[in-house]
FIPABA-729799 format. One line per field, with one value per residue (C-alpha): residue number from 1; x, y, z. Coordinates in steps of 0.1 Angstrom, whole numbers, plus 5000, padded with zeros to 4 digits. Each point is the difference from the previous one (the first is absolute). Layout:
BEGIN
zadren: (NUM_...)
px: (X_...)
py: (Y_...)
pz: (Z_...)
//
This chain:
BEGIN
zadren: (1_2_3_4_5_6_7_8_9_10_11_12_13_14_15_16_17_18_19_20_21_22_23_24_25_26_27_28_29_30_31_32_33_34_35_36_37_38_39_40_41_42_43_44_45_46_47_48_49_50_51_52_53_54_55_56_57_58_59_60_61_62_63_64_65_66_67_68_69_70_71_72_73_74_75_76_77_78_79_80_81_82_83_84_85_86_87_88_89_90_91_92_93_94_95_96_97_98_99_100_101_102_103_104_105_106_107_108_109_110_111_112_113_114_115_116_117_118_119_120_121_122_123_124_125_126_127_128_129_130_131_132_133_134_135_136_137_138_139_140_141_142_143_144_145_146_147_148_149_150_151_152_153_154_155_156_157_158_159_160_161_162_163_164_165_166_167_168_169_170_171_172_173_174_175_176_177_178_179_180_181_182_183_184_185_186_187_188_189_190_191_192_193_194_195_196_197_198_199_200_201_202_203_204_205_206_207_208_209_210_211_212_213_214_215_216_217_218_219_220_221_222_223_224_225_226_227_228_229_230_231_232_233_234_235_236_237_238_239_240_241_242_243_244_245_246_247_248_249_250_251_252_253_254_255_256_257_258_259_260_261_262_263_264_265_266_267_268_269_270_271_272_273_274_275_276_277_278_279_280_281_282_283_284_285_286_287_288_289_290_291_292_293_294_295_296_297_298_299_300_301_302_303_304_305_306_307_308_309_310_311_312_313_314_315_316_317_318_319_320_321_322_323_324_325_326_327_328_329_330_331_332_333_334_335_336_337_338_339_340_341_342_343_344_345_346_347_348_349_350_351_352_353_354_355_356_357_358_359_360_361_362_363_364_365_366_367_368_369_370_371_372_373_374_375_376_377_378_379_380_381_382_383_384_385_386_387_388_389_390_391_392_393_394_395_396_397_398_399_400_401_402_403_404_405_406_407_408_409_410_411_412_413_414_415_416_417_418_419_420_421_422_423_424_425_426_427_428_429_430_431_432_433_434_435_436_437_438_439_440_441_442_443_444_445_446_447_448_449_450_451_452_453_454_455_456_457_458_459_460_461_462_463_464_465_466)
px: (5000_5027_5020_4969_4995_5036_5008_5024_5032_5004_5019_5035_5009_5011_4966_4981_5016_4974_5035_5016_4969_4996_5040_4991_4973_5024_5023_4980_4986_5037_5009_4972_5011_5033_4987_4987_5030_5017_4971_5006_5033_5000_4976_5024_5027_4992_4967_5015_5032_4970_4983_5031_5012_4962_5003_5033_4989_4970_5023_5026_4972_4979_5039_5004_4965_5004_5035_4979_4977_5026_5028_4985_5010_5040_4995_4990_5024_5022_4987_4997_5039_5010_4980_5021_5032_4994_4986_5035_4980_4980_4966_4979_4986_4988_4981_4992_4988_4981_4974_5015_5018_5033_5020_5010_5013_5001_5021_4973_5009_4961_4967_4990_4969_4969_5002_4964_4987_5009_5005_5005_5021_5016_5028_5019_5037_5025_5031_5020_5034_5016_4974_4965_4978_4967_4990_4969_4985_4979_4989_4988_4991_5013_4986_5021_4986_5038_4995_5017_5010_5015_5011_5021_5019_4988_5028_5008_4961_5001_5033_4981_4968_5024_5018_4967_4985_5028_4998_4965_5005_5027_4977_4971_5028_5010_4959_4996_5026_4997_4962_5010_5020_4980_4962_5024_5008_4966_4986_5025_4989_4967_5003_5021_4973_4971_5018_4987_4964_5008_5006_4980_4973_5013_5002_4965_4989_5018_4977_5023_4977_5027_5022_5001_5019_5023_5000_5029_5009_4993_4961_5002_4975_5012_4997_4968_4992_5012_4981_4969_5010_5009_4961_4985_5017_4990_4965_5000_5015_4977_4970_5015_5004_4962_4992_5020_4986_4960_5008_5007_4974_4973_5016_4998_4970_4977_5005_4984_4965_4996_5004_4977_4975_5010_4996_4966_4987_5005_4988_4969_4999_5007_4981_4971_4964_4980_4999_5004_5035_5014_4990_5013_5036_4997_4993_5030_5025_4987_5008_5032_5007_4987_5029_5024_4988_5004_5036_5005_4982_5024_5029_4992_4991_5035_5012_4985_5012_5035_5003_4983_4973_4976_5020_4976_4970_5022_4978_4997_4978_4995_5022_4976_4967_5014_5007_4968_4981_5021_4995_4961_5004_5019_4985_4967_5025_5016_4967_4995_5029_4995_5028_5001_5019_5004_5017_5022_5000_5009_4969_5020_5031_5008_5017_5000_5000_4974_4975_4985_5032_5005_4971_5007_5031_4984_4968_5032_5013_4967_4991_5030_5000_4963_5006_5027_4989_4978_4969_4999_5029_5009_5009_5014_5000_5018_5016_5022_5022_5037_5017_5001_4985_4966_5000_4975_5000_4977_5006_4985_5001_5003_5030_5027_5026_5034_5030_5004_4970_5001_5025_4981_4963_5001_5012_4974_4980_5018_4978_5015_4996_4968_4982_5003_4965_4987_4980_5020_5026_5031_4996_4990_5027_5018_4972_5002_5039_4993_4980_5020_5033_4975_4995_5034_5000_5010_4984_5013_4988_5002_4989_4971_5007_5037_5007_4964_4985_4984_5018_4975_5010_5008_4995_5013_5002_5018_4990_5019_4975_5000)
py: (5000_5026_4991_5007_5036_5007_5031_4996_5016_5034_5009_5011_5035_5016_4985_5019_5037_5014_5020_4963_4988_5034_4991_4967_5014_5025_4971_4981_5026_5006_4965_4997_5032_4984_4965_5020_5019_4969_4985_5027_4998_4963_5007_5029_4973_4965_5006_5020_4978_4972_5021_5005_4964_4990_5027_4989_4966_5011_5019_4973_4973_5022_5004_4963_4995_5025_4986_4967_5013_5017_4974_4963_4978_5004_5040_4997_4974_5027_5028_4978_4995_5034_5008_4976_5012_5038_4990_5001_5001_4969_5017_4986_4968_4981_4965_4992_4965_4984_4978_4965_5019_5007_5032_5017_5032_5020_4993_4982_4959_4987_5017_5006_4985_5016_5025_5004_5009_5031_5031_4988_5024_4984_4994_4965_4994_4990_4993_5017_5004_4976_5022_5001_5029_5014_5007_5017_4985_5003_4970_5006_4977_5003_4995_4962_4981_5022_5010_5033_5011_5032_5010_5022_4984_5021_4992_5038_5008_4969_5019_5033_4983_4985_5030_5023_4971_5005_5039_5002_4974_5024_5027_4986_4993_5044_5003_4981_5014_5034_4999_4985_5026_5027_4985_4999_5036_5010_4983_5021_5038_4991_4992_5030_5023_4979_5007_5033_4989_4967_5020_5024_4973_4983_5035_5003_4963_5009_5027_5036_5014_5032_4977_5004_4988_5022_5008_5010_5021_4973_5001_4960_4974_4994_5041_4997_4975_5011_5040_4978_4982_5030_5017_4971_5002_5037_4990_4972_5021_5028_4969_4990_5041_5007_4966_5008_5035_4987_4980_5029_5023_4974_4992_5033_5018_4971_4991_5034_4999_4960_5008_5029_4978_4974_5024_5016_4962_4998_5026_5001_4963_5014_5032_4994_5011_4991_4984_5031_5012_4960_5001_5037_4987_4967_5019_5022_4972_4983_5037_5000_4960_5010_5028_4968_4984_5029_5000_4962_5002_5027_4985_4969_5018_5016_4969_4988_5027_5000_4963_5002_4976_5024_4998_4973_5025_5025_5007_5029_5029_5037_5019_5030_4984_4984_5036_5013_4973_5014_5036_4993_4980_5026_5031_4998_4995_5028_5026_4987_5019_5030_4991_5002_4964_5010_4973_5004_4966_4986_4993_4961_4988_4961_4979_4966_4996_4991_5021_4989_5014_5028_5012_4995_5017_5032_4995_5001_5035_5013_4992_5017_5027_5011_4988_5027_5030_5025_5010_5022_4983_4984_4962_4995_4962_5004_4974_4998_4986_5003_4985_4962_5010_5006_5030_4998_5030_5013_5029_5021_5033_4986_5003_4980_4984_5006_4988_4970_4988_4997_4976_4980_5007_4965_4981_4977_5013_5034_5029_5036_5024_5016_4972_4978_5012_4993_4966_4973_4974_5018_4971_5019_5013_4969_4980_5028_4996_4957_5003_5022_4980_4972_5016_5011_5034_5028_5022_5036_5024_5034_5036_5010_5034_5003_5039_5004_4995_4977_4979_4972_4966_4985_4958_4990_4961_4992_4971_4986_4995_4967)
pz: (5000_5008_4969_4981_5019_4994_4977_4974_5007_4981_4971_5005_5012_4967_4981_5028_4986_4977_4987_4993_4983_4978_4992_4989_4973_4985_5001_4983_4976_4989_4999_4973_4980_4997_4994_4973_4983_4999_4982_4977_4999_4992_4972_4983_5001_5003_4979_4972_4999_4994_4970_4985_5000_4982_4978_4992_4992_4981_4975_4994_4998_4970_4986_4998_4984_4972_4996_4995_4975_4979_5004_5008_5019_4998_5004_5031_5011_4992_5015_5030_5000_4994_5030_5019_4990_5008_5031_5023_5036_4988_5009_4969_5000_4968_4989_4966_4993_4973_4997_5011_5032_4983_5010_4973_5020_5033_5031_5020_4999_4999_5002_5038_5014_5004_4973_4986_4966_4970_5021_5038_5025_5025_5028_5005_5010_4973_4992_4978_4992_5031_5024_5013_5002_5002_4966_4982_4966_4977_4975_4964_4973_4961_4972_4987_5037_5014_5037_5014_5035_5007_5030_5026_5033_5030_5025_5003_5005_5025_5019_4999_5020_5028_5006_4996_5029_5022_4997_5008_5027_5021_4987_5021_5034_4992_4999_5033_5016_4997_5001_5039_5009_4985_5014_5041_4986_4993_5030_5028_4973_5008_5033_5007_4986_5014_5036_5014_4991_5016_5030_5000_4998_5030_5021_4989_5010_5038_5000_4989_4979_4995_4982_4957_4970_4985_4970_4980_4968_4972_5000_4990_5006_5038_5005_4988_5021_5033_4992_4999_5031_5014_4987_5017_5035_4998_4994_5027_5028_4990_5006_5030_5014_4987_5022_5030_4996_4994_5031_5021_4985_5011_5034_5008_4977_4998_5043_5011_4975_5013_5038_4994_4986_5028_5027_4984_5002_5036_5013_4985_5009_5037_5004_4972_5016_4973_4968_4979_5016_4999_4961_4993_5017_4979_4969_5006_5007_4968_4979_5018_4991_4960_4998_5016_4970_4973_5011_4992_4969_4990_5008_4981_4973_5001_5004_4973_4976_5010_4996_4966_5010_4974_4970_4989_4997_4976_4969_4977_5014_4997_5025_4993_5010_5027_5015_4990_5020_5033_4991_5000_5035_5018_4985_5024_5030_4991_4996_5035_5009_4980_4973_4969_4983_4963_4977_4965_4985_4964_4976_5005_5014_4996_5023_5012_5037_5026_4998_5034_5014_4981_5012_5035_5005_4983_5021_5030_4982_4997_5035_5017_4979_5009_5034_5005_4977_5021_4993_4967_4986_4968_4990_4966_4985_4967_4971_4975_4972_5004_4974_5011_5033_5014_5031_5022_5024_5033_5015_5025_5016_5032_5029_4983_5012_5015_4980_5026_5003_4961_5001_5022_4993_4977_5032_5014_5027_5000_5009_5004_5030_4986_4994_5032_5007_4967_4989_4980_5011_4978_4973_4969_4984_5011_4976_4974_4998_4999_4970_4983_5004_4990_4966_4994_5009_5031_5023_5006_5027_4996_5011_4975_5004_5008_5019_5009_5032_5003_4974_4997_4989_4966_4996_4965_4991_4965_4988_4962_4972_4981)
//
């Protein structure tokens, strides 16, 4: 039982390096490039060397035949011998035979076995002139029942193949051998440069999320990799500061509203006379329990967003009558209040988003900005096209803010001095920002009316266009 439970040992060391392996392919790819050349290479030499000896043959062979036409029998006898006698490397080979078997030239002692009919190509060992060879024929029949074989001794050709063998054999050793030494080089670059992203990821893994990859002056592949790396541990200890700082913010902002609510509960469950004051403190607990519950729902939906859970629901839509639809919510709020919400939107603006969100975080801008204009004030909810960008923009005529509280009026739960006393749970812009980042795009916070006083308060979202 345990020897069938028993893992199989693992591959050696150097197979496990993904640099080795790479090694090994360019190995390889090179090994077939040159398998290759020399395939080539043989083919320029051997293969022509080949062609030439056929054509060779060929010629002489129609020689000999139209020697035969024009001169008989004994013409070609003699051609044949003349051949013989000018050949001094004793290259040429020749049969002629009658009918009955007889010789009657050439320098080859009987006819060699296995030779087909008129016109056959072949190879077959002979001897020749006190040696044996490799030799190349070619068989023709005459006119007269005379048989002819020309041919060409290939020992050279043969020599030529052995030595070409041998050279491609040590060929193959060089291949192997360097392609070892060059894959273990490969293997210790890529492990040099794989290093401080091997580290890093290890100082990460113990838990030091300041630690990054540098990045050096080359802008390769690895550079490339460790500036993402290095984007991604920004965005994860950004996470893990807006979770640590979410944490806090409800220790401390959500603990006051839910011992109110507590404390509300029993004392009306203590000092209640009648019915009507025990349901009046009940029904002010369960208000102070719903805004406990507006907060959650807020952060989820932040959540949500900044996790790009809602990418999914992205489809076309019309930035323009998205806006529109809040202008026509908020306006009555804001006649309420004697102000006067006026609105400068594109006939259409197309995006592609959540429109569900969208509409949200202006509903947030909207909200804020009536919340904190005074009476006989102006809101402003205004769109347009810039370039590649959509602006969205809500300003008011309102207190502003302080430079410093600017930079942090996007933090969750953040609420300045002048609106502690206010309603809301200092989530909105944090949403408004969520969505935004969700679609792409920024939030900047600005004075609306910078050097007057007051200098109201300027929202702008840019979201990219499709």
């Amino acid at each position: 039982m345990s020897e069938r439970l028993a893992r199989p040992p693992p591959p050696p060391r150097l197979l496990q390096s993904a640099g080795f392996r790479f090694a090994l392919l360019f190995m390889a790819i090179f090994s077939v490039a040159a398998g290759l050349l020399v395939a080539v290479l043989w083919w320029a030499t051997a293969g022509a060397i080949d062609r030439q000896t056929v054509a060779a043959i060929r010629a002489d062979t129609l020689a000999l035949m139209d020697r035969h036409r024009d001169a008989g029998p004994l013409g070609l006898i003699e051609s044949i011998e003349d051949r013989m006698a000018q050949d001094a490397e004793a290259v040429t080979i020749y049969l002629l035979m009658d009918r009955d078997g007889r010789k009657l030239a050439g320098n080859l002692d009987h006819w060699p076995e296995g030779i087909a009919g008129d016109g056959t190509w072949f190879r077959t060992e002979l001897h020749h002139d006190g040696a044996t060879s490799e030799a190349r024929l070619h068989r023709r029949d005459l006119p007269g029942g005379l048989s002819l074989l020309v041919g060409r001794d290939e020992s050279e050709r043969t020599q030529l193949d052995i030595v070409m063998a041998e050279g491609m054999a040590w060929s193959l050793g060089a291949i192997l051998l360097l392609g070892g030494v060059g894959a273990s080089l490969v293997r210790k670059a890529l492990q040099r440069r794989m290093a401080p992203a091997m580290l890093t990821a290890q100082g990460i893994a113990a838990g030091d999320l300041a630690r990054r990859v540098p990045v050096s002056l080359r802008h390769d592949e690895f550079d490339q990799l460790g500036a993402t790396m290095n984007a991604m541990l920004e965005r994860i200890e950004a996470l893990m500061s807006g979770v640590r700082s979410v944490s806090d913010a409800i220790a401390h902002d959500l603990r006051t509203p839910i011992a109110r609510a507590r404390g509300k509960l029993e004392e009306a469950l203590d000092a209640a006379r009648s019915e009507e004051g025990l349901r009046a403190a009940v029904e002010e607990g369960i208000a102070d329990l719903d805004n406990i519950s507006r907060v959650f729902q807020a952060l989820l939906r932040i959540a949500e967003a900044e996790a790009g859970a809602r990418r999914a629901a992205f489809a076309p839509l019309d930035l323009s009558a998205v806006l529109s639809d809040a202008a026509d919510f908020y306006e009555a709020m804001a006649e309420a209040r004697d102000q006067h919400l006026e609105t400068d939107l594109p006939d259409r603006l197309d995006l592609v988003g959540d429109r569900d969100l969208l509409l949200q975080a202006v509903a947030n801008l909207l909200d804020n900005a009536i919340k904190f204009t005074p009476p006989g004030g102006k809101v402003r909810l205004s769109a347009r096209r810039d370039g590649r960008v959509a602006e969205i923009a809500v300003e008011d005529s309102g207190p502003g803010l302080p430079q410093a509280d600017k930079d942090r009026a996007l933090d969750r739960f953040f609420r300045a001095d002048a609106s502690r006393n206010a309603p809301g749970s200092g989530l909105g812009l944090s949403l408004v920002r969520a969505v935004t980042q969700l679609h792409g795009g920024e939030v900047w916070l600005e004075d609306a009316q910078p050097g007057a006083e007051p200098p109201g308060l300027r929202v702008s979202l840019r979201v990219p266009l499709p």
